[in-house]
N, C-alpha and C positions, 0 to 999 in steps of 0.2 A: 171951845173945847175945855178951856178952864173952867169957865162959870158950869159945866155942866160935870165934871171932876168936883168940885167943890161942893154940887147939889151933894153927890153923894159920898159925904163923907169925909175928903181928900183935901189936906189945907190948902193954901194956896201957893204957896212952897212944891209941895211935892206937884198940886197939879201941872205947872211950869212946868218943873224938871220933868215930868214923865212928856209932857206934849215937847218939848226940847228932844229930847231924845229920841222921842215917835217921827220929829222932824228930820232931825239926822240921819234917822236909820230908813227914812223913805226915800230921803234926798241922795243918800249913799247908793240906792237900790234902784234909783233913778238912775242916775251916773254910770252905774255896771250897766245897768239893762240898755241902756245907750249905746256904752262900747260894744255891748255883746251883739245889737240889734244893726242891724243890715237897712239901709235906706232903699225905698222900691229903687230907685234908678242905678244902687249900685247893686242892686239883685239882680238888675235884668244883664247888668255890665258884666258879672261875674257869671254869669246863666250863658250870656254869648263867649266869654270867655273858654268857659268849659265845654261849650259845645264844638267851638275852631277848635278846644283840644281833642276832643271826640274824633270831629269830622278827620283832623290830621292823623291820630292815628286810625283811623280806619283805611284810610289811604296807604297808610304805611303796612299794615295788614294787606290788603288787595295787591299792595307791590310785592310786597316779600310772597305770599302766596302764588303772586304768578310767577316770582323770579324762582322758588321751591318746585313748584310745578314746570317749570323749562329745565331746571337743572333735574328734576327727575326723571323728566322727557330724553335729558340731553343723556345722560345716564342711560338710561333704556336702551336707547339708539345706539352707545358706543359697545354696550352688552350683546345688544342683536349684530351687530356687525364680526363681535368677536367671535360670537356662536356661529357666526355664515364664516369667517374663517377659518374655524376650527373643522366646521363641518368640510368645507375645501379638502383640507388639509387630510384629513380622518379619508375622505374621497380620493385622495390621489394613493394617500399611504394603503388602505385596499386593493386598490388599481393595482399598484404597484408589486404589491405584496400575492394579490391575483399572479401577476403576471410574473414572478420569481419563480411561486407558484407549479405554472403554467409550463417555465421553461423545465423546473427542476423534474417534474412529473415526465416531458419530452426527452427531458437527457436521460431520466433513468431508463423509461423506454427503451429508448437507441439503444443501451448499453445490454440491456437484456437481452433485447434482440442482436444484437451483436455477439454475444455471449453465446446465444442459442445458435446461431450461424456458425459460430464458430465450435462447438458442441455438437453440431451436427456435420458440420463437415470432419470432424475429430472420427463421429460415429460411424462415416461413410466410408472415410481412408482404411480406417480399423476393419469395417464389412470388406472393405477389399483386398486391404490384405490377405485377410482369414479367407478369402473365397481366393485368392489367386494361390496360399499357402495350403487350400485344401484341393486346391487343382496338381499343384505341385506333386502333394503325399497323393491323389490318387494316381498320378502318373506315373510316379515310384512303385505305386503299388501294383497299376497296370502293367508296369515295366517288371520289376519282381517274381510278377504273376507268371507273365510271359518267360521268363528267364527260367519259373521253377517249371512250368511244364516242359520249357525247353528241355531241362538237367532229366527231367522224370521222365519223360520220351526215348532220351537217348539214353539212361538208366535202363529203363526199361526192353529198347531196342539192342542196347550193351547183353543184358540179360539171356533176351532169346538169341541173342548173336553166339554167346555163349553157349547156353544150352542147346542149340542144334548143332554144335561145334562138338558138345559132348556130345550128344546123341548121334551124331556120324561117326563119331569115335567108336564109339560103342553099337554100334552096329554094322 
């Protein structure tokens, strides 16, 4: 590389020094690319490495997804149980609530009809009085009646007892 540096042009000084430095700076370039560069056996070492990392977490996914999936199952289940509770509960309080209901509708019943019994036996006592106080006044009145024909009878009988009393006088 010198003798062809020096064909053209280049003393023999500088040829040296540039193929020195060409040397270093490949040798240098060499040494990183070394360090930088991965030997096949620890490519495949690192290749299986990554992949047990892989394969573990996928496992670890799969776990936690079904442990996600029972805890939202298990969820579900304790939600459906609450709602058949509640629904129970909603079912008796109806029932219940029915049958207050039921009584309170029966009592007022009674009470109206008791009301009305009583109402009508009020209206009946009352018709009987009035029919027994209108038996009364006409019996008053029959009696009255009787008593003035009586007085107007013997007014009247008085009368002619009289006048033929004067009329024999006077004749």
């Amino acid at each position: 590389m010198v003798k062809r540096l020096t064909a053209h042009d280049f003393t023999e000084k500088q040829s040296e020094v540039v193929v020195t430095t060409l040397t270093d700076i490949l040798t240098a370039t060499i040494e990183v690319l070394q360090k930088e560069m991965v030997t096949k056996s620890q490519q495949e070492i690192t290749l299986q490495q990554i992949m047990n990392h892989l394969s573990s977490i996928k496992k670890d996914m799969i776990i936690l997804e079904k442990s996600e999936f029972s805890a939202l199952r298990n969820e579900n289940e304790k939600q459906a149980l609450a709602i058949k509770q509640l629904k129970g509960t909603l079912m008796d309080e109806l029932v219940k609530l029915k049958g207050n209901l039921l009584l309170d509708m029966n009592l007022e019943k009674s009470r109206v009809k008791d009301e009305f019994l009583q109402h009508d036996k009020l209206i009946s006592e009352l018709t009987h009085r009035l029919d027994a106080r209108i038996a009364e006044m006409n019996t008053v009145f029959e009696r009255y009646k009787s008593d003035t024909i009586k007085y107007m009878a013997g007014t009247v009988l008085s009368c002619l007892t009289i006048c033929l009393g004067f009329y024999r006088l006077w004749k």
